[in-house]
N, C-alpha and C positions, 0 to 999 in steps of 0.2 A: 504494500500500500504506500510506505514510504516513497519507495522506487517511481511509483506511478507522481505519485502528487508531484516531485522531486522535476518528474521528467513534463510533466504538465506547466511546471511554474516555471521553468526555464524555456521552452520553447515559447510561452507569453511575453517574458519578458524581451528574448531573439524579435518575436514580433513589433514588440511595441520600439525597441534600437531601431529596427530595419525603415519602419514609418518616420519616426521623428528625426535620426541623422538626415536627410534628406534635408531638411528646411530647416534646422536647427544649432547650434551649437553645444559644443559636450557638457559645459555646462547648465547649456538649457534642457537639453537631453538628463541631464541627472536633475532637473527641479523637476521635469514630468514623470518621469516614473519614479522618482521618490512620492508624489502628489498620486500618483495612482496606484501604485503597488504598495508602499507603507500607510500612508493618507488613510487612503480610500480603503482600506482593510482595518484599520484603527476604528475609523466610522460603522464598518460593517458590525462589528466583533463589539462594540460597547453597549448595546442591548443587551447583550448573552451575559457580557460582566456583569453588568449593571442584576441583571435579575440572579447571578449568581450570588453575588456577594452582597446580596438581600438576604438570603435567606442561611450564609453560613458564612465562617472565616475561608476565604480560598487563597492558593498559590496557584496565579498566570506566571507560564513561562513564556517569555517573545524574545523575538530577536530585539538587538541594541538599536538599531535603529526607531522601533516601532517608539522611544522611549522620550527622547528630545521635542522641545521648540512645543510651539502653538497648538499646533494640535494632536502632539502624542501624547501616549495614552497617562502619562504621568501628570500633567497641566489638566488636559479632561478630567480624569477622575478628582482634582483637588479643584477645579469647578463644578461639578456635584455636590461638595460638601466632604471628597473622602480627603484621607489623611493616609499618605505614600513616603514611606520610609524605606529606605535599603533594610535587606538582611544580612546583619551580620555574620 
């Protein structure tokens, strides 16, 4: 299953390089698929937090990225009202 998803998210991402290098620059090509692949997965996925961690203490593992700036997942959830500490 890994293998699959693994090989699924890399050939998207091939996709989305292949469209944006054309008319883009690299690092415009890195704000769009940061904005759509971390972003836009942050947005997805905080509904699911959100009712998880209603209802018990949970540990989310994500990647480093998903974690910085304005709208990761660390700044959302402490505009909620939660409170996000590292674990020691």
């Amino acid at each position: 299953m890994q293998k699959s998803y693994l090989s699924g998210l890399l050939s998207e991402i091939q996709k989305m390089k292949e469209r944006t290098r054309q008319e883009h620059t690299d690092k415009e090509v890195f704000d769009l698929e940061n904005d759509e692949l971390v972003l836009g997965r942050n947005t997805m996925w905080m509904p699911t937090i959100l009712s998880n961690i209603k209802q018990c203490a949970c540990l989310f593992a994500v990647g480093a990225l998903h974690l910085p700036g304005e709208e990761g997942l660390i700044n959302v959830l402490r505009k909620e009202g939660y409170t996000v500490e590292p674990v020691k």
